[in-house]
C-alpha positions, -999 to 999 in steps of 0.1 A, spaced: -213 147 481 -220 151 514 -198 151 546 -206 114 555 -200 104 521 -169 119 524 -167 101 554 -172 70 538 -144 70 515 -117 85 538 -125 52 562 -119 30 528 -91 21 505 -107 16 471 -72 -4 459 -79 -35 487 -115 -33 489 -143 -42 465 -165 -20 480 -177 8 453 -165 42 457 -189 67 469 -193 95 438 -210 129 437 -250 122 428 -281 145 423 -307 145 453 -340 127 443 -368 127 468 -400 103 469 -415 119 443 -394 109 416 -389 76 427 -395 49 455 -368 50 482 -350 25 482 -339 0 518 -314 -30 523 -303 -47 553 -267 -63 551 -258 -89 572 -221 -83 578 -194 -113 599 -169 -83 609 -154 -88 641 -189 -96 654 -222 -106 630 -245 -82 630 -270 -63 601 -267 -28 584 -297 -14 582 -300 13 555 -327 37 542 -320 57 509 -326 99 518 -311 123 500 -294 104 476 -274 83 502 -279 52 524 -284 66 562 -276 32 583 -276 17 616 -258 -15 627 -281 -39 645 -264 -62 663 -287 -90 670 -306 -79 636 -347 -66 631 -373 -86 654 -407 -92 643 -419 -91 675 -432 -53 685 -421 -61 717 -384 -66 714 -365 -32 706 -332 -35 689 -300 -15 698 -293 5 662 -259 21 665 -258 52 639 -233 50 611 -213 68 583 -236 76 553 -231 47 525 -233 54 488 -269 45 466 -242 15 452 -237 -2 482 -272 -12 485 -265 -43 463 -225 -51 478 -216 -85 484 -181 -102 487 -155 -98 516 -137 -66 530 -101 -75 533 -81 -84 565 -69 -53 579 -92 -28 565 -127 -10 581 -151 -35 584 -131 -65 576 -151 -95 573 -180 -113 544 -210 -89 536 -245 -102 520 -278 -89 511 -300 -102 536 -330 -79 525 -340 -53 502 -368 -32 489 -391 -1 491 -394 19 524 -422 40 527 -424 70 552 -453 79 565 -444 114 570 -417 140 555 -385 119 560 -360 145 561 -379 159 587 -384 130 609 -350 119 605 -339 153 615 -364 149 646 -347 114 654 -381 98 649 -388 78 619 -423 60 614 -423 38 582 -436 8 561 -407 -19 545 -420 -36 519 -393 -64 511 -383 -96 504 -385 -111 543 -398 -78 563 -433 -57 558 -456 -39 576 -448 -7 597 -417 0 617 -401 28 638 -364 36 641 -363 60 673 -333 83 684 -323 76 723 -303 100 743 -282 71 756 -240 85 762 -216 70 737 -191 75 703 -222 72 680 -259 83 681 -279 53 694 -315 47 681 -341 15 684 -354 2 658 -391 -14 669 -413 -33 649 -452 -17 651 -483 -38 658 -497 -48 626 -504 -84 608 -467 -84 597 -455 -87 638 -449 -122 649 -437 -128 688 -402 -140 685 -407 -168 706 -426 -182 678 -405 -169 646 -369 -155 648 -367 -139 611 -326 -136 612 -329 -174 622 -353 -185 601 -342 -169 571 -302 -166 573 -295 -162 532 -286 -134 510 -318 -123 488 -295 -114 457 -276 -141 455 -265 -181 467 -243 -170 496 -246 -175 530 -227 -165 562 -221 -200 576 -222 -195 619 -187 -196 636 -183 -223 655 -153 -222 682 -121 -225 667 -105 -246 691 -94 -274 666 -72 -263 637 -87 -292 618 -124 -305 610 -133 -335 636 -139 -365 625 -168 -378 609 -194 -392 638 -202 -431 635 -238 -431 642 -253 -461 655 -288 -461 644 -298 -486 618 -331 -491 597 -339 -529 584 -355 -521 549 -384 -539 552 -396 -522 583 -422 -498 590 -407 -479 616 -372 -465 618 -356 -457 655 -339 -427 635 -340 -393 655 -368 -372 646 -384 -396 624 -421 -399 621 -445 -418 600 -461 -403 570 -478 -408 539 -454 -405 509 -453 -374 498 -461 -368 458 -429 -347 454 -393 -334 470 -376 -307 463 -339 -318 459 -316 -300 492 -294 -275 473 -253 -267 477 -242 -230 487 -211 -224 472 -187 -213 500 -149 -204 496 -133 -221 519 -145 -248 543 -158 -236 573 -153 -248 609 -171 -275 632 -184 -309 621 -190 -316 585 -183 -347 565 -175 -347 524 -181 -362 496 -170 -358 461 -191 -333 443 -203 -354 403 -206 -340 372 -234 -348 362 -274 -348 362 -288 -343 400 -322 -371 402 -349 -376 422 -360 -413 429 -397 -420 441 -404 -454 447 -439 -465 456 -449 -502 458 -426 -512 433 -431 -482 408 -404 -463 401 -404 -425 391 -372 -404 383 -375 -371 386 -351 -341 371 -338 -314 395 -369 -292 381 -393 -320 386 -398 -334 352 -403 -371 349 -373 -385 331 -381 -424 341 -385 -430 304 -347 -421 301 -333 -440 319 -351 -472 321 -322 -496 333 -318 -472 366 -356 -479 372 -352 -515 373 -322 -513 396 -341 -489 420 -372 -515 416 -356 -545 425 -346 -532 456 -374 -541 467 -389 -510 492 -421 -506 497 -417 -466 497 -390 -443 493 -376 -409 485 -339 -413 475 -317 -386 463 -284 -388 441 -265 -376 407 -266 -391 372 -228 -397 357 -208 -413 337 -172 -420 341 -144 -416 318 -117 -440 312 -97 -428 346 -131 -434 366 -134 -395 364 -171 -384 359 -174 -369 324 -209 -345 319 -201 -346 280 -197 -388 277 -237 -385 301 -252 -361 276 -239 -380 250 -257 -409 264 -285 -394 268 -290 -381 229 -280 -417 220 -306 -432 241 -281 -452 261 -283 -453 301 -268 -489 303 -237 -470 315 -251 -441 334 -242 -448 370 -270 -437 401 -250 -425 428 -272 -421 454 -263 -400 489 -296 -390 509 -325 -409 517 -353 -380 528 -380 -407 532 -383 -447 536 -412 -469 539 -437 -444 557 -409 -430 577 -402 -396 573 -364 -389 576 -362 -352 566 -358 -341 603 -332 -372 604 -296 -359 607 -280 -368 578 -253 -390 587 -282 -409 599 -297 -407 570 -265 -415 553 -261 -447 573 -298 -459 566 -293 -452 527 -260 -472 525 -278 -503 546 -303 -504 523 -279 -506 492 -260 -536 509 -288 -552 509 -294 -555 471 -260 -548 455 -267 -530 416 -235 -519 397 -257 -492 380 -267 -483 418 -236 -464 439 -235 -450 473 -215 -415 477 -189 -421 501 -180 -396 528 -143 -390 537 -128 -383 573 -102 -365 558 -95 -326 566 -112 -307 535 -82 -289 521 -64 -322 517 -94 -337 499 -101 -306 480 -63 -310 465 -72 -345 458 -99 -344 442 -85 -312 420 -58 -330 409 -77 -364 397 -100 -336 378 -134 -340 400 -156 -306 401 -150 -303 443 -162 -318 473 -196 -312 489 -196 -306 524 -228 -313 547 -229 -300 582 -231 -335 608 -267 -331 626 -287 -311 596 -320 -322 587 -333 -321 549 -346 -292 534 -359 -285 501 -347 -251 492 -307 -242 489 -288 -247 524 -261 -228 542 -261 -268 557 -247 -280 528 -214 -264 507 -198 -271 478 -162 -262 475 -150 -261 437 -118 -267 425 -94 -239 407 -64 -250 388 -35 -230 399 0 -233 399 32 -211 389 44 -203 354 72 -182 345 71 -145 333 86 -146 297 71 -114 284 45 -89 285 23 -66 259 16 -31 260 -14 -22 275 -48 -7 255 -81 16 261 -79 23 299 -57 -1 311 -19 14 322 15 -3 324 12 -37 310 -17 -54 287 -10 -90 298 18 -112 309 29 -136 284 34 -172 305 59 -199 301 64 -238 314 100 -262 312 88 -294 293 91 -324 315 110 -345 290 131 -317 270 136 -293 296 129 -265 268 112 -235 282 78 -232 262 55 -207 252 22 -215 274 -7 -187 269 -16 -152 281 -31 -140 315 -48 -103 311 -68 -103 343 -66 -102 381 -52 -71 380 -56 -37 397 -39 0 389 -16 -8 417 -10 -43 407 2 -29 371 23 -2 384 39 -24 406 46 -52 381 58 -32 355 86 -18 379 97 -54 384 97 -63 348 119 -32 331 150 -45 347 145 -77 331 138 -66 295 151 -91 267 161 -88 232 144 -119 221 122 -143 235 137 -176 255 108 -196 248 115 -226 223 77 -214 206 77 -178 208 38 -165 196 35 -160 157 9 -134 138 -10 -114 158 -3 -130 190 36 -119 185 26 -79 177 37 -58 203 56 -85 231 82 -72 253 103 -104 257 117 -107 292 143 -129 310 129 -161 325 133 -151 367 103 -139 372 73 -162 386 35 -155 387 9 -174 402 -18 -183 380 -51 -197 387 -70 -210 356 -96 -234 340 -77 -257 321 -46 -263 298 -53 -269 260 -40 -295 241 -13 -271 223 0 -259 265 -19 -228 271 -41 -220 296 -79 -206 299 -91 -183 318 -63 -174 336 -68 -153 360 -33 -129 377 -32 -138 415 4 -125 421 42 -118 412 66 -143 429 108 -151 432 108 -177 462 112 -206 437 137 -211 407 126 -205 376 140 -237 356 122 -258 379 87 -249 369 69 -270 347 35 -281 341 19 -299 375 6 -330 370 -15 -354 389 -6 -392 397 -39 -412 381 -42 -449 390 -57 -476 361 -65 -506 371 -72 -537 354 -85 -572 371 -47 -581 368 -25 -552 377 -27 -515 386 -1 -489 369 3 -455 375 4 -425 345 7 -388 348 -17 -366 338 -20 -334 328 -37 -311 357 -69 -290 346 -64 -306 309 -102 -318 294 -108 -347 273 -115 -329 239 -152 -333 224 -160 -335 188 -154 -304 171 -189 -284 169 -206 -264 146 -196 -233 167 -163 -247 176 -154 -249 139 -170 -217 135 -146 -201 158 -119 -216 144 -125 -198 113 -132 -166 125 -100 -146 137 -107 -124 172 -89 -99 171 -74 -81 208 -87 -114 223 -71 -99 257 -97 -70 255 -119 -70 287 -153 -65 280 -162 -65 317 -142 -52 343 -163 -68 373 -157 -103 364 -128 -97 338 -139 -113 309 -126 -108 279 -133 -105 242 -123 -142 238 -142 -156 267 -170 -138 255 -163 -156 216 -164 -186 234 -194 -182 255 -215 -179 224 -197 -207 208 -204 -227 237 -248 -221 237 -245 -215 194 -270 -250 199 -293 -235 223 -291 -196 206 -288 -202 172 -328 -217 166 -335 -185 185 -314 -165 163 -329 -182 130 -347 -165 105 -351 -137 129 -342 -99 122 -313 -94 147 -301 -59 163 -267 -56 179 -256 -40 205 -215 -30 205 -191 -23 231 -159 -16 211 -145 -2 244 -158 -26 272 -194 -26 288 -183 5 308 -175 24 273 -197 38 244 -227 13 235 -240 15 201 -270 -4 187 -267 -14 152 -296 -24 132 -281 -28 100 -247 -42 88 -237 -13 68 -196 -12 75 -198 -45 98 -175 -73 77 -196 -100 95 -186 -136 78 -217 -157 72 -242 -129 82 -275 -128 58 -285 -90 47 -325 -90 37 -333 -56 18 -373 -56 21 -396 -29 18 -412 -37 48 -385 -27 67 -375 8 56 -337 -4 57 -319 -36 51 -317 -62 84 -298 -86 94 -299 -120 102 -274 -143 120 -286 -187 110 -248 -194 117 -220 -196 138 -198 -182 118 -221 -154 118 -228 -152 155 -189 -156 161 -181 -130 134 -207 -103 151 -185 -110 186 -152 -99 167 -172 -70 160 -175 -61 194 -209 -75 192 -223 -85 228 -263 -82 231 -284 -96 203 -322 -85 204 -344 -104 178 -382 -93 162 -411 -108 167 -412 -119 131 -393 -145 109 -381 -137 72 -403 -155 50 -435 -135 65 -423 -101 86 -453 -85 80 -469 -111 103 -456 -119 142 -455 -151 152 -450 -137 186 -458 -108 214 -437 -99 243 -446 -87 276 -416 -72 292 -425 -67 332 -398 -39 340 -401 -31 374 -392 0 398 -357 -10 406 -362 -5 441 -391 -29 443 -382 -66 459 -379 -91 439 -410 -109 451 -431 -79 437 -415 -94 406 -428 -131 406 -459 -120 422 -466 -100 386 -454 -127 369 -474 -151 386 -507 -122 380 -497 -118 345 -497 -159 335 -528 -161 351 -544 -133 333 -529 -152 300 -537 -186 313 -578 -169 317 -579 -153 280 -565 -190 271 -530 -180 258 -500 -203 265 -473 -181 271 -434 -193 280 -412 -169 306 -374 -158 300 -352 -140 325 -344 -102 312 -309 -106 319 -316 -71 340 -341 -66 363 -374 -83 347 -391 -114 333 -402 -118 298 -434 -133 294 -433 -149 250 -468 -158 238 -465 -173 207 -491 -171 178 -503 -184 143 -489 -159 117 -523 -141 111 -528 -111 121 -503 -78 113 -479 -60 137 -509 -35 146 -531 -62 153 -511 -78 176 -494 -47 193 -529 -34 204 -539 -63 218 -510 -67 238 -514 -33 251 -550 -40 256 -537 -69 280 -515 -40 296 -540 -18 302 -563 -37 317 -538 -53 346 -534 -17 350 -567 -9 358 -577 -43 379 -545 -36 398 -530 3 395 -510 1 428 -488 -29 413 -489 -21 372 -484 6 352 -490 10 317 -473 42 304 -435 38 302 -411 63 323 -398 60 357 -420 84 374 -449 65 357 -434 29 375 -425 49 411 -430 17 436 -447 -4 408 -439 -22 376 -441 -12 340 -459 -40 317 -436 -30 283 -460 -40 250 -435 -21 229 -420 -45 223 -445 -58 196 -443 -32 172 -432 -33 137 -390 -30 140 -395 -34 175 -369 -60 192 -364 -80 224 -331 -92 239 -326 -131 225 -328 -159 248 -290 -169 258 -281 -134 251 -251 -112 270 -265 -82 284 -238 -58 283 -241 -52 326 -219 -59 352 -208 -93 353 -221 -100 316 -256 -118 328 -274 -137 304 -313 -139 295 -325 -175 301 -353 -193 292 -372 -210 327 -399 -226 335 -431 -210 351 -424 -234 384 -390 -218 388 -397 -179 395 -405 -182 429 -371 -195 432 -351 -173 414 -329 -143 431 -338 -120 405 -338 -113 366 -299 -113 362 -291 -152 378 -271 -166 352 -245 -148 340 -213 -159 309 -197 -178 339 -224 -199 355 -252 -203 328 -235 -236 312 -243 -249 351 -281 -243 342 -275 -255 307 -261 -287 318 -291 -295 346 -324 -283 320 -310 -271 286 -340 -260 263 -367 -276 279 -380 -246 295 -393 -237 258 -393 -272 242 -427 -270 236 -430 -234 223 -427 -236 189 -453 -266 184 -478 -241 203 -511 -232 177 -526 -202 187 -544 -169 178 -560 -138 193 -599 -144 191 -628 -122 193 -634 -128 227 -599 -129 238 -602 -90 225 -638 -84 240 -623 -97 275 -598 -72 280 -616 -43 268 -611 -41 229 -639 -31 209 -635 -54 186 
């Protein structure tokens, strides 16, 4: 490691920040592999952008302060820092308070850099001349020592003359494109912080009649109505951020498009599809408003019995074919009888949508209300009546089709204290303590009672630290009226009830425990008899009276048991506690009930199927094995086929007791064939896995994609797309069960070869890194007899556990990358398209043809 590595992790303590460590690596060069660039825009004590290039196996960077310029005329100051580690390249989160670099970090851009001569030399030379081929720059730049005085080495980086360079007076890149390339987050702009609380919502004075053609609305011009809108899209922000926003409650439910044209009415779905047949009594509503033209924007829900919206009681309606009680509320108006409003600010916008709804009053038609109140105060509100958040819209913002740093959604987190009546001993890596058992007084009895486990949130210096506190207070037996029984009771060290901890978590069952609890510290300002369960005040009111009930906080009206929820039942998960990931801190359990949670979206995907496992009996970050036979794995409900065809007996998971039981076996990817039981010698399927240079942006990646349909959509072929869950997309073409394995796996590498040779500087197709250097691989081994592909809905065992997930083709563009959705925020995309991505694959008839064969080179 070299000396500013070195330098880097003396500045840096590893225990407060979540900044990775910088470790001893090999030197590669550009021969091996494409080097690697990222540009971080960092809110420290002043915004500015990190600007790294990979060289000898570190990140030399610079911090721009105003960030790169397109214009070749504009030079920009680069201040010459410590060496960062190859790791750093995909950091985002915030640096703590009080620590180097304190502040919010994202990915602005990323890619390949390619120097256009030796760059060890050049660098040594203080003269680097090179070509960035990213996600928002390109074309050639030059990063150029100065022999200006001060602390650090100061350089300019200068954007070269070439069809890439824009003058900045007619596109500011930092402006125009403020938002991380990896992920959802943004660094919102400080405003002045003056006022200690958000100013109050502006009363604007504009009106628009709804019959008129013309709107005195600022920036509103007449145009024809457009055939579609993208719906504006939420960042999800932390904490509310300063100036002038206004709120509203953030609903549960199904985000819809309404296009209204001359009385017809058109309901579109987030994702563009037409769902106007589904909701037919929303259509009238909409209609007999009577606009000539509109664009209106809003959510889908229906409410429980506390007037709380309730996403399983919608979907229910839905698979019932019942919208009479699905509620429209409706909160932006992007366009209105010619008029186009998307350069309106919205709480113009706002006000011109809600005069239009007086106008004809609909009880299936709502307006989303704005509050005045300061965020934090509505957040707790809204938390405690069980709402998802608030969404917060900056006053003055136009309306945008893409996600928005202009509009934020702040979710809530159930949290409150319990009391510390015991703790387990701690397993595989972990030292100290294993988890804290938890405890709450019943309200009525004043009993202290057993409520759940919390096993992470913590650090090394966290456990250390709590397990001094907790000797001391060592008990003989347990002061909880329902101490743990079975396996939950092996191994507790039963405490006496002083300690408090603070807890946030998901929700409370119906027995008193909590999920997903996560540790967020060790507290003793409170009495411990005191604590009990929190619970919200909820108002009912009738056309007589109103009365007033308590509620539990963060507890969930329980659905009908499922097929997987039975399923789990039965099977017993065993060290439940285990963390499987250390990044996000999910465990065993929360992994059980991930995959009892999609068992109706994996299990047809699982069906019939061959099925390998992969196993991490020690945690992502330990030993991997990949199993392709149950021999030794007591897996409930699992089928075992013992064909000749295979060489070795396989298994197959059409259950979810099965799929449950392969997760108590440590189980966490599952890769399928190609090929269904009742004909494996035949594939009813090919794969085409585009694995890409990990360097490479990820808009070489949907550009390939985009190549590869088209080459498909040419021979004929309908083909479906699937995130990798990694790095890549998977392109499924499914077939007739015809031809063999050898038939099929030839053409598919036929179809390989020949994007190869049309296009060699963006596709390779001979595996191997130094075969995909700056380019991506087209895998077709995938098709081979015994050959397997990760299932969709699938864990990949990767940081963060992310999840291969079925999309559509008009999606990619808008992706971040291959590893989106991940355990914790897939049930998010579930909830908006759940399997229609691939509803139509398996009705798809199709074979490989003559021609198809004679068109990408075959002989035959």
């Amino acid at each position: 490691m070299g000396k500013n590595l070195d330098d880097y992790n003396r500045m840096r303590d590893f225990s407060a920040t979540s900044e990775p460590a910088a470790k001893r690596s090999s030197k590669k060069t550009a021969k091996d592999h494409a080097l690697q660039f990222c540009i971080q825009k960092h809110d420290a004590s002043r915004l500015h952008y990190d600007f790294r290039l990979e060289l000898d196996g570190a990140l030399k960077s610079w911090a721009v302060p105003k960030g790169p310029s397109l214009d070749p005329k504009v030079k920009r100051l680069a201040v010459h820092v410590e060496d960062h580690p190859m790791d750093y390249a995909t950091f985002e989160g915030r640096i703590p308070e009080g620590h180097y670099g304190a502040g919010d970090v994202i990915v602005w851009d990323r890619g390949v850099w390619i120097p256009q001569e030796d760059p060890t030399t050049a660098y040594a030379k203080g003269k680097l001349k090179f070509e960035l081929q990213g996600e928002k720059l390109g074309g050639l730049w030059n990063l150029v020592r100065t022999h200006m005085p001060g602390k650090q080495e100061q350089w300019f980086l200068i954007k070269h003359q070439d069809s890439a360079a824009k003058p900045e007076s007619d596109y500011d890149v930092v402006v125009a494109e403020p938002d991380s390339v990896l992920s959802d987050r943004t660094l919102l702009p400080k405003k002045a912080k003056a006022a200690a609380k958000p100013k109050p919502v502006r009363k604007p004075a504009p009106k628009v009649a709804p019959g008129s053609r013309s709107a005195k609305l600022t920036g509103a011009h007449k145009a024809k109505l457009p055939e579609r809108i993208k719906p504006e899209l939420a960042t999800l922000v932390e904490k509310a951020p300063d100036g002038e926003w206004s709120y509203e409650i953030k609903f549960d439910g199904y985000r819809i498009m309404a296009r209204i044209d001359r009385g017809e009415v058109k309901l579109f779905t987030r994702n563009g599809h037409d769902w106007t047949h589904k909701l037919p009594a929303q259509a009238r509503a909409l209609a007999a408003l009577e606009l000539e033209s509109a664009w209106l924007d809003g959510e889908m829900v229906v409410a429980n019995e506390q007037g709380v919206p309730d996403f399983q009681a919608l979907q229910n309606a839905f698979e019932e074919g019942s919208s009479s009680n699905i509620l429209y509320y409706l909160f932006d108006m992007p366009y209105l009888n010619g008029v186009d409003l998307r350069e309106v600010p919205v709480e113009e916008r706002r006000l011109a949508l809600a005069t239009v709804l007086r106008t004809h009053e609909d009880p299936l038609l709502r307006f989303s209300d704005s509050f005045g109140e300061a965020p934090d105060a509505l957040l707790t509100s809204a938390c405690q009546m069980q709402m998802e958040g608030l969404i917060g819209k900056r006053l003055g913002s136009p309306y945008v089709s893409r996600r928005s740093g202009d509009w934020i959604k702040l979710k809530c987190k159930h949290r409150q204290e319990f009391v510390v009546v015991g703790y387990t001993d701690p397993k595989g890596s972990r030292s100290a303590v294993g988890a804290l058992l938890l405890g709450l007084h019943d309200r009525d009895s004043g009993q202290l009672r057993y409520a759940g486990k919390v096993g992470t949130g913590f650090n090394e210096t966290t456990l250390k630290t709590i397990y001094e506190q907790l000797l001391p207070l060592k008990a003989k037996k347990a002061s909880v009226a329902n101490p743990p029984t079975g396996f939950d009771a092996k191994g507790v060290h039963w405490l006496k009830p002083v300690l408090l901890a603070e807890i946030a978590f998901a929700e409370m069952t119906k027995d008193g425990s909590v999920r997903h609890a996560v540790f967020h510290g060790l507290r003793d300002d409170k009495p411990a008899k005191g604590i009990t369960e929190e619970r919200a005040a909820v108002v009912k009111k009738s056309a007589a009276s109103a009365s007033v009930t308590e509620k539990p906080v963060g507890k969930k009206a329980s659905p009908a048991p499922s097929q997987a929820g039975l399923a789990a039942g039965k099977v017993r998960i065993t060290h439940p506690d285990r963390v499987i990931d250390a990044s996000s801190g999910t465990t065993k359990m929360q992994l059980a009930e991930y995959y009892a949670q999609v068992a109706e979206f994996i299990l047809p995907e699982l069906k019939d199927r061959p099925v390998a496992l992969v196993r991490a009996p020690d945690g992502i970050a330990g030993e991997l094995f990949f199993q392709k036979n149950a021999e030794r794995l007591a897996i409930p409900g699992i089928t075992i086929l013992d064909k000749d065809i295979t060489g070795q007996p396989v298994m197959i998971i059409n259950n979810a007791e099965a799929l449950i039981g392969a997760v108590q076996m440590s189980t966490v990817e599952l890769h399928t064939w190609n090929a269904t039981a009742d004909k494996l010698d035949k594939p009813d399927r090919f794969v085409l896995d585009l694995d890409p240079d990990p360097a490479l942006p990820w808009k070489s990646m949907v550009e390939a994609t985009h190549l590869t349909l088209s080459v498909l959509d040419e021979l004929g072929l309908k083909a479906f797309l699937k995130t990798s869950g990694g790095k890549g997309i998977h392109v499924v073409v499914p077939l007739t069960r015809k031809l063999g394995w050898d038939e099929v796996k030839d053409f598919s590498h036929a179809i390989v070869s020949h994007m190869a040779n049309l296009l060699p500087e963006r596709f390779s197709a001979v595996s191997g890194p130094k075969n995909r250097v700056g380019r991506i691989f087209i895998d077709y081994l995938r098709n081979g007899l015994g050959a397997t592909t990760i299932c969709a809905y699938a864990v990949r065992t990767r940081e963060g556990l992310p999840v291969s997930v079925p999309i559509f083709r008009e999606e990619v563009g808008d992706l971040k990358g291959g590893n989106q959705w991940n355990v914790n925020n897939v049930h998010e995309r579930l909830g908006e398209v759940g399997h229609e991505p691939w509803a139509n694959l398996k009705k798809a008839r199709q074979t490989i043809t003559a021609d198809m064969r004679r068109r990408v080179g075959m002989k035959k």
